[in-house]
VOMI-489768 format. One record per residue (C-alpha): z, x, y; chain. Coordinates in Angstrom, 3 decimals. Each point is the difference from the previous one (the first is absolute). Example, Ala and Ser with C-alpha at 12.3 -4.5 7.8 and 13.67 -1.06 7.14 Angstrom:
<rec <7.800, 12.300, -4.500>, A>
<rec <-0.660, 1.370, 3.440>, A>
% end
This chain:
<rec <-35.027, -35.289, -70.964>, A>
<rec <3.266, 1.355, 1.663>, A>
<rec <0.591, 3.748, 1.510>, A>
<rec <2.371, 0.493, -2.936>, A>
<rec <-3.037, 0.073, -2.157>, A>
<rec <-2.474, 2.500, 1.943>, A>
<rec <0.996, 2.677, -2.203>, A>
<rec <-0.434, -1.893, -3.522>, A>
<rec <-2.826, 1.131, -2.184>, A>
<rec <-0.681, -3.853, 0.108>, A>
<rec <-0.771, 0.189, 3.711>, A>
<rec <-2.527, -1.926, 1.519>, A>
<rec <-1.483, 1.968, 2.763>, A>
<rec <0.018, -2.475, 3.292>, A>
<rec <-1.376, 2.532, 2.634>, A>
<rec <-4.066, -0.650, 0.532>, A>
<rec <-2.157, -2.915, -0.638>, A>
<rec <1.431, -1.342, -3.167>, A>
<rec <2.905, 0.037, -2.732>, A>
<rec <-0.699, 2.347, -2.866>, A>
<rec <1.804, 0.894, -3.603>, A>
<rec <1.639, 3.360, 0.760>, A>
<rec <1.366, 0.620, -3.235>, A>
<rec <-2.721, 2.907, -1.083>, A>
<rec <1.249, 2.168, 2.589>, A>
<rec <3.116, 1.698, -0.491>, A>
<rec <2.589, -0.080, 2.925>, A>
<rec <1.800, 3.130, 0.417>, A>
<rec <2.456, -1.180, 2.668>, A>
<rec <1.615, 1.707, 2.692>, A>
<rec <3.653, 0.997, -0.409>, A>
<rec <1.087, 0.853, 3.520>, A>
<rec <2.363, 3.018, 0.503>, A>
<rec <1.815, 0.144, 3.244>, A>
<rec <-0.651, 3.165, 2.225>, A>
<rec <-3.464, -0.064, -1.601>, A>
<rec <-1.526, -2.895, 1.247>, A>
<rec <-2.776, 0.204, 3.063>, A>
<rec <-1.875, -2.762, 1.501>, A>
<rec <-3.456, 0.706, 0.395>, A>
<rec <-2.156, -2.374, 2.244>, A>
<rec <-4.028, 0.844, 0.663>, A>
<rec <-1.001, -0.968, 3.563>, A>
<rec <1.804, -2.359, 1.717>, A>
<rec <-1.954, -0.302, 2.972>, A>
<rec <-2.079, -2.614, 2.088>, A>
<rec <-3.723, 0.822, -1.178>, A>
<rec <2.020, -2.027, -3.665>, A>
<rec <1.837, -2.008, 1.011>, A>
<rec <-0.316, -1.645, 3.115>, A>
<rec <-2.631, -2.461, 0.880>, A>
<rec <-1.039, 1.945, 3.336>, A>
<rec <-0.665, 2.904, -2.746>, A>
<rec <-3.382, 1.225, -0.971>, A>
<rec <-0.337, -1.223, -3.772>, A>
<rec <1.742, -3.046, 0.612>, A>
<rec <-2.843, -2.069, -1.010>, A>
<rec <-0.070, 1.324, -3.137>, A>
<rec <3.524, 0.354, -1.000>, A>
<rec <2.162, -2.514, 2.262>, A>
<rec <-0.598, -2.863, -2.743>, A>
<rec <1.890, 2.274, -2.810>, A>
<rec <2.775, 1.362, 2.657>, A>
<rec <0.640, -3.811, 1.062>, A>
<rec <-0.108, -0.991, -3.845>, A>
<rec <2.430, 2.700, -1.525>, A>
<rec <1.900, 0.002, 3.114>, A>
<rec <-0.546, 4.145, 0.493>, A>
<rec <1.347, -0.027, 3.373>, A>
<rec <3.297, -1.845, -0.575>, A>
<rec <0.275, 2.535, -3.533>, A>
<rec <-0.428, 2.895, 1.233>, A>
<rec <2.372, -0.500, 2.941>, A>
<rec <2.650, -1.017, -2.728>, A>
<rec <-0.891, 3.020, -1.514>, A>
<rec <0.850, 1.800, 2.949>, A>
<rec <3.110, -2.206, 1.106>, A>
<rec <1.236, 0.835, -3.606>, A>
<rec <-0.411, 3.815, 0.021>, A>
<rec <2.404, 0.195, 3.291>, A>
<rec <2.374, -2.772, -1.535>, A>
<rec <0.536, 2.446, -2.915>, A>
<rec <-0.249, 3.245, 1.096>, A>
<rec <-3.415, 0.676, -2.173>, A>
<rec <-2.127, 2.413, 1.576>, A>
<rec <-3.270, -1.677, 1.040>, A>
<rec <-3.366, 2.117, 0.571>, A>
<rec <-2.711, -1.184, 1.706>, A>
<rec <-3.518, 1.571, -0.640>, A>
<rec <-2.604, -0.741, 2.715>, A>
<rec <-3.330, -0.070, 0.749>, A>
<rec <-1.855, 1.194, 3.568>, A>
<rec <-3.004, 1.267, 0.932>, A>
<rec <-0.466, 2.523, 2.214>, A>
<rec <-3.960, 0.779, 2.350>, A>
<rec <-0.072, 3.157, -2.350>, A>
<rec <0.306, -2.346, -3.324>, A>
<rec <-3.564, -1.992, 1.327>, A>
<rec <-1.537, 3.615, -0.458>, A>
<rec <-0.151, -0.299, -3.724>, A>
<rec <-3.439, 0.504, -1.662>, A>
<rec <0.819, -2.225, -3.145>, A>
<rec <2.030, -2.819, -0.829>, A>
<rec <0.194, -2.839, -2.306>, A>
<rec <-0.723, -3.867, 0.310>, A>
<rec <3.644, -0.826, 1.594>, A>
<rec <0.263, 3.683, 1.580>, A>
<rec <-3.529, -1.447, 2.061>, A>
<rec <1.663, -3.362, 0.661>, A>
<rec <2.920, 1.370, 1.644>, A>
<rec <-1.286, 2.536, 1.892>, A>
<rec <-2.695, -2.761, 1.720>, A>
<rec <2.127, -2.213, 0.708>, A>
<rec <2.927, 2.406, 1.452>, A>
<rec <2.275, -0.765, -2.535>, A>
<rec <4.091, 1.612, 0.923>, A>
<rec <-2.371, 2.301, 3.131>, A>
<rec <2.379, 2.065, 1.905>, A>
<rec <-1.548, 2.190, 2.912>, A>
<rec <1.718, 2.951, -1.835>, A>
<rec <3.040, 1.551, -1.962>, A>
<rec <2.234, 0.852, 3.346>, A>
<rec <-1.732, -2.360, 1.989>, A>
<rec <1.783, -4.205, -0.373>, A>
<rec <-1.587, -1.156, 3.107>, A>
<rec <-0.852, -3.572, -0.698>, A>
<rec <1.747, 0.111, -3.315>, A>
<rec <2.562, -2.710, 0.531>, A>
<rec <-1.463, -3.001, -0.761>, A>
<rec <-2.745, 0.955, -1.519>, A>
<rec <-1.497, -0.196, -3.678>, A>
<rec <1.150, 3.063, -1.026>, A>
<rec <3.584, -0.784, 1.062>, A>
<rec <3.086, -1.862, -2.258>, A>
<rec <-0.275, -3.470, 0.057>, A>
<rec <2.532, -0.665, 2.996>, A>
<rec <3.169, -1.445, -2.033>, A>
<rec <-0.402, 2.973, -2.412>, A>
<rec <1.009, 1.993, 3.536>, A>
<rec <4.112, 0.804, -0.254>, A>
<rec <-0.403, 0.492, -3.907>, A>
<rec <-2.567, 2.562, 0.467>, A>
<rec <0.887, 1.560, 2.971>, A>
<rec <3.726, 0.264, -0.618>, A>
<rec <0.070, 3.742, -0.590>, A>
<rec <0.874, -0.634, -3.812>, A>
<rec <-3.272, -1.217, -1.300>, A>
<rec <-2.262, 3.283, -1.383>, A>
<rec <-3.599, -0.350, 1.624>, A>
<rec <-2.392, 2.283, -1.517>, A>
<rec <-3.164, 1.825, 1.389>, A>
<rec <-2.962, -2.960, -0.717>, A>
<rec <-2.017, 0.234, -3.053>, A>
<rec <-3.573, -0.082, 1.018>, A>
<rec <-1.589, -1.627, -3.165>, A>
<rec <2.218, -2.221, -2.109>, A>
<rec <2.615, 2.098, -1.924>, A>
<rec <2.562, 2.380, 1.303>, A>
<rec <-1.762, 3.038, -1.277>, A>
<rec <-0.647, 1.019, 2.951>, A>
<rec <3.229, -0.959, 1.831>, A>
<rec <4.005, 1.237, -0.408>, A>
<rec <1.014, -2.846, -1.715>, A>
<rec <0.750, 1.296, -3.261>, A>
<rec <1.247, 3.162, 1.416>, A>
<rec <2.793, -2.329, 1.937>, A>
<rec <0.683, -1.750, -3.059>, A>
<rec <1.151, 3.091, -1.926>, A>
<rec <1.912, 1.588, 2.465>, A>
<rec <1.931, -3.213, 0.402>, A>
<rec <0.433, 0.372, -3.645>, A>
<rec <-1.924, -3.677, -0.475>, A>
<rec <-1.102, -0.421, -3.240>, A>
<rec <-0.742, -3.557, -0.103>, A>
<rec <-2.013, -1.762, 2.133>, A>
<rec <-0.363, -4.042, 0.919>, A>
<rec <-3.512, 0.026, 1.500>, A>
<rec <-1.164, -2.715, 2.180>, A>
<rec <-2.177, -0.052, 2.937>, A>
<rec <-4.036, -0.180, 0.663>, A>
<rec <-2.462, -0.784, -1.271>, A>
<rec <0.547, -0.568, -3.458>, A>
<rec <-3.398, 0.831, -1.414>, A>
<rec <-0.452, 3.647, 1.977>, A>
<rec <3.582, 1.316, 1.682>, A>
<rec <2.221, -1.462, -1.833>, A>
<rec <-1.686, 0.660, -4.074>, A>
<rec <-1.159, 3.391, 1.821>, A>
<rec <3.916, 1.361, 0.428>, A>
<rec <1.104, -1.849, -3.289>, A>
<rec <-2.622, 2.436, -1.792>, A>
<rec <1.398, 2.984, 1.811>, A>
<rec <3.502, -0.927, -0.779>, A>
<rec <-0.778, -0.312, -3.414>, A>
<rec <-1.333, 3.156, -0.362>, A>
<rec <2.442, 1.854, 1.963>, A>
<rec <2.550, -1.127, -2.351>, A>
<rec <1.952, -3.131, 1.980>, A>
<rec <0.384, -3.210, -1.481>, A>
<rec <-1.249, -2.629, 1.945>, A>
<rec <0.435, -3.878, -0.250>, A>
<rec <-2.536, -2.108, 2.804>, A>
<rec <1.411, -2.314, 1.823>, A>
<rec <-3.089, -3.228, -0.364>, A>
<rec <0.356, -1.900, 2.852>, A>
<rec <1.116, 2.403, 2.204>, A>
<rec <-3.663, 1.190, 0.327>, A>
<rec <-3.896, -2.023, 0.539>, A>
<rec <-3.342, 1.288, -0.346>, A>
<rec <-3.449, -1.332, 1.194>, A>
<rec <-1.308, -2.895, -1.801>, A>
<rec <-3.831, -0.631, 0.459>, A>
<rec <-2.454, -1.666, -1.560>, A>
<rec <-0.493, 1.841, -3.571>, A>
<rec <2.837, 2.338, 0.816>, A>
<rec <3.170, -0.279, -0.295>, A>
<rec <2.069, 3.222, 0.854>, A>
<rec <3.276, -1.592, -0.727>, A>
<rec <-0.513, -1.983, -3.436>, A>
<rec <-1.454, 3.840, -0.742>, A>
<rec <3.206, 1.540, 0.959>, A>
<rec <2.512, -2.308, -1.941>, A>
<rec <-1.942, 1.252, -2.861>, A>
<rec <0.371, 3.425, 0.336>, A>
<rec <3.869, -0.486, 1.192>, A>
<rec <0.513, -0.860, -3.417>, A>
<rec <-1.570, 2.312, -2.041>, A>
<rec <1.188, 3.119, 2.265>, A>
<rec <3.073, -1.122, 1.391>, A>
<rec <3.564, 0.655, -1.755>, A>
<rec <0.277, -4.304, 1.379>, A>
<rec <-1.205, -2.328, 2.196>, A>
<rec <2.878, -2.012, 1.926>, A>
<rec <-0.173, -2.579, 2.625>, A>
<rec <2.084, 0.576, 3.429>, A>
<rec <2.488, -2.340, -1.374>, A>
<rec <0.649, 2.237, -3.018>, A>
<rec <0.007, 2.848, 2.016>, A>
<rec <2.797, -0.896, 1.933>, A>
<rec <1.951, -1.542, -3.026>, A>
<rec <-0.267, 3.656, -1.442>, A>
<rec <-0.010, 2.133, 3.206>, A>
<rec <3.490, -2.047, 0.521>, A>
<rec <1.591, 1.481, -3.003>, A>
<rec <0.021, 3.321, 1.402>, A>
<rec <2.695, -0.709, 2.073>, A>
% end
């Protein structure tokens, strides 16, 4: 099925582990309005989406499939082509963070295995390089002065970052989300959008999730995408419509 038909009633949903009918679910669409427009990408940083990164194992099949990497950066080359304002909303750890006296299953995981550790919040000694850090030829989009980095959310949604806060006061009202992982970060911020008002469209394969045996977080995701999201585009249709901004 072409991109011209990803926002039919008719679509057939090609994200996940198999082709299904998508016709009982209505598709709102997205109808971009210049000035308005904010790309939102969820933590774009080695721990994802390198191999050297922590949850590799678990994800790097998924990134390598849906080419994550190489989407996302488009994502990113796109926002500076066109002058759309791009937000990035991280995730770090910091020694006070390992103090917590509760957490849940993935909360556990993360903090064992060191997941995005930083030795604190004014402190980047050994940061470059490391899993917390962009993945290296995200570098000069990031770090070009332009791109809005946010204080890290510390669970999965940006409740507890500035994200939205950034959003409105660049008068953003609608939001192409992309980023990691699909299951937690990513559905996480699209839930928060929602009900803060935006309209948000996911961008599929710019995102991955872990797929293990009996579990898999991104086949989970695409699901929800489509029942919460105003649409569900791939990068290509992304750019096709980000392009008509101009």
């Amino acid at each position: 099925m072409s991109e011209a038909n990803l926002n039919t009633t008719q679509q057939t949903i090609v994200y996940g582990s198999g082709r299904r009918p998508d016709a009982a679910v209505p598709r709102p669409g997205l109808k971009l309005r210049k000035g308005h427009v904010g790309i939102v990408v969820t933590d774009p940083q080695n721990d994802f989406l390198s191999p050297q990164g922590v949850t590799w194992g678990v994800v790097g099949q998924n990134v390598t499939e849906n080419r994550t990497v190489e989407n996302i950066g488009q994502l990113f080359s796109l926002a500076k082509e066109l002058d759309i304002p791009l937000f990035v909303s991280p995730h770090y750890y910091f020694p006070h963070d390992h103090k917590w006296e509760f957490e849940g299953a993935l909360e556990q995981l993360m903090h064992d295995i060191k997941m995005f550790d930083r030795p604190g919040p004014l402190d980047t000694a050994g940061f470059d390089g490391s899993g917390a850090d962009w993945v290296e030829q995200y570098k000069p989009l990031i770090n070009d002065g332009q791109t809005v980095v946010c204080s890290p959310h510390k669970v999965y949604g940006p409740q507890s970052n500035d994200l939205v806060l950034q959003l409105r006061k660049r008068r953003i009202e609608q939001v192409v989300l992309a980023g990691m992982s699909a299951n937690l970060c990513v559905e996480s911020h699209l839930r928060e959008l929602l009900e803060q008002g935006f309209e948000v469209v996911v961008v599929g394969d710019a995102t991955a999730a872990a797929q293990i045996p009996g579990y898999d977080g991104y086949e989970a995701a695409i699901i929800n995408f489509r029942f919460l999201a105003s649409d569900l585009w791939s990068t290509g249709e992304a750019a096709e419509r980000l392009a008509k901004l101009k």
